[in-house]
C-alpha positions as a Markdown table, in Angstrom:
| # | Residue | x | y | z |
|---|---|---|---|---|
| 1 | Unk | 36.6 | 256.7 | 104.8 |
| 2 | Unk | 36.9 | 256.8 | 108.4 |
| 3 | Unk | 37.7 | 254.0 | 110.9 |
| 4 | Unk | 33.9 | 253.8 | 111.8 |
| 5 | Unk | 32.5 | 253.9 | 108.2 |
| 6 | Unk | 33.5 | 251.1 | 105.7 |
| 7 | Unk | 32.2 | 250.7 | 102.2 |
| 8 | Unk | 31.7 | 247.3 | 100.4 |
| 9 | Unk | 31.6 | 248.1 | 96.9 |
| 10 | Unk | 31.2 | 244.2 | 95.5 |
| 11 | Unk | 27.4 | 244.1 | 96.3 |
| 12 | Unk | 25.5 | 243.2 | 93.0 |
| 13 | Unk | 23.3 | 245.8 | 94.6 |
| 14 | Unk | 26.3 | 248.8 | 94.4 |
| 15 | Unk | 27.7 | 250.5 | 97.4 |
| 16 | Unk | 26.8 | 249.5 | 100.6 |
| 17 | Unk | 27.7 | 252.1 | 103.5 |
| 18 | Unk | 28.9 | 249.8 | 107.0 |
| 19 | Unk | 28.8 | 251.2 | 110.2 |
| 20 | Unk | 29.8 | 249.7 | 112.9 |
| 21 | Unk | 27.5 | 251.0 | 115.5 |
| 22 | Unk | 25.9 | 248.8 | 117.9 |
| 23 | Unk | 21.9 | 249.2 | 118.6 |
| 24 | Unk | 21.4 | 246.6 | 120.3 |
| 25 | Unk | 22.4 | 243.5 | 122.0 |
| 26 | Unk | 20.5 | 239.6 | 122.9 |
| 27 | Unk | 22.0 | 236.5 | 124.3 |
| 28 | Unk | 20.8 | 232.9 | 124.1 |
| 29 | Unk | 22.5 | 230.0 | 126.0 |
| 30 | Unk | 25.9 | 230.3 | 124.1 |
| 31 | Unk | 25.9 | 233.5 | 121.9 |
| 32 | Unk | 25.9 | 237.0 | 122.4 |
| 33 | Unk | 24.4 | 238.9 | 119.3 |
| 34 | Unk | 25.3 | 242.2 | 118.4 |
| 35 | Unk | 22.9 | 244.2 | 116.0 |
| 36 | Unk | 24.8 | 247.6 | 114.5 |
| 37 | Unk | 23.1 | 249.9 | 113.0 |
| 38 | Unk | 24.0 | 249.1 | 109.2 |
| 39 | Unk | 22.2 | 245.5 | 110.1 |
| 40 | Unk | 24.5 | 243.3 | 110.7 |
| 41 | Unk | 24.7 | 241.4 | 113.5 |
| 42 | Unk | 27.6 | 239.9 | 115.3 |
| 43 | Unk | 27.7 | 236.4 | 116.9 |
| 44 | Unk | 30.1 | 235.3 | 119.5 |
| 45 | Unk | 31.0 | 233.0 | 122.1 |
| 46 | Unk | 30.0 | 233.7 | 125.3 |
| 47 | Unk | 33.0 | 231.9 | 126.3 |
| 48 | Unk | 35.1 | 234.8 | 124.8 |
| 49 | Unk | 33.9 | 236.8 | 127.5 |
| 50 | Unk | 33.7 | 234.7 | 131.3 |
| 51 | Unk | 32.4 | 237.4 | 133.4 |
| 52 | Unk | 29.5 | 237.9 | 130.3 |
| 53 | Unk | 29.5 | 233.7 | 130.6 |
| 54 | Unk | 29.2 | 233.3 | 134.3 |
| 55 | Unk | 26.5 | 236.5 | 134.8 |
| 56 | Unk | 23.3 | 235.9 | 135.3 |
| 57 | Unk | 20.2 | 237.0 | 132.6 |
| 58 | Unk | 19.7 | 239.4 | 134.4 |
| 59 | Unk | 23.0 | 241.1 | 134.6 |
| 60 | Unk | 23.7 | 240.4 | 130.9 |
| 61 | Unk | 20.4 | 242.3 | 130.1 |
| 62 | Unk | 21.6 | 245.4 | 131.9 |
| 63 | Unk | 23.8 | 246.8 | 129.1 |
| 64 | Unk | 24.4 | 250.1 | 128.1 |
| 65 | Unk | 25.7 | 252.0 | 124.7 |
| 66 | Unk | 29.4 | 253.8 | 125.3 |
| 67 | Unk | 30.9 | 255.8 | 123.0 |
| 68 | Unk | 28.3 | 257.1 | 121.0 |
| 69 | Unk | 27.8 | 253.1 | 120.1 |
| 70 | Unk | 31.0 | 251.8 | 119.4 |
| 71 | Unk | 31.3 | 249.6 | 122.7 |
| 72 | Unk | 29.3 | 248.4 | 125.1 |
| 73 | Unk | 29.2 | 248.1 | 129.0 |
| 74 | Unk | 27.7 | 246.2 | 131.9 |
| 75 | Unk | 28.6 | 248.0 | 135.4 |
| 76 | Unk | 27.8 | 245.8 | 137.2 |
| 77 | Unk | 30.2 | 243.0 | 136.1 |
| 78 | Unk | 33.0 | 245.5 | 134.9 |
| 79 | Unk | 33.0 | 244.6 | 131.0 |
| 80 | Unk | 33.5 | 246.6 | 128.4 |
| 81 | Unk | 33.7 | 245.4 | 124.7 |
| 82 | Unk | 34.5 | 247.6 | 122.0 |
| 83 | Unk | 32.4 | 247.0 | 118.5 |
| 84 | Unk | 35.9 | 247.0 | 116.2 |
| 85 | Unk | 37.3 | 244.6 | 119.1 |
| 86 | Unk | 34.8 | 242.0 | 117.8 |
| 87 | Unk | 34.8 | 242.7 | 114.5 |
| 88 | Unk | 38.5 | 242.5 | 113.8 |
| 89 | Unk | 41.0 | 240.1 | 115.2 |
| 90 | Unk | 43.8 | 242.1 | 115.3 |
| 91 | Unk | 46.5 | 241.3 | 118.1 |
């Protein structure tokens, strides 16, 4: 199994393949939500990321896939955030 691939093999339903690949991303007032492509979706803090925080809509909405999906950039406010990075809280 390879860093990008997990399997969760408790699932009353069998084996469940995880990828963590982002498709997509939406913000509401507080949140950032990223959808991957398994179909999960991660919820964080905006707060977690100020220059994400203090952008505008408009500016958050101007994101882009990197790395065939595992991060995610916005040039114009110089962030990039890394799909593991939010799914792990490694130090």
């Amino acid at each position: 199994m390879d860093e990008k691939h997990a399997a969760y093999t408790s699932s009353p339903w069998g084996h469940i393949q995880l990828t963590a690949i982002a498709v997509g991303v939406q913000f509401d007032s507080e949140r950032m939500h990223v959808r991957l492509i398994d179909g999960r979706v991660i919820s964080v803090p905006l707060t977690w990321f100020p220059r994400l925080l203090h952008a505008t809509p408009e500016q958050r909405n101007r994101w882009e896939l990197i790395i065939s999906g595992k991060g995610l950039r916005w040039e114009e406010i110089d962030e990039d955030i890394s799909i593991k990075g939010l799914l792990c809280s490694c130090e």
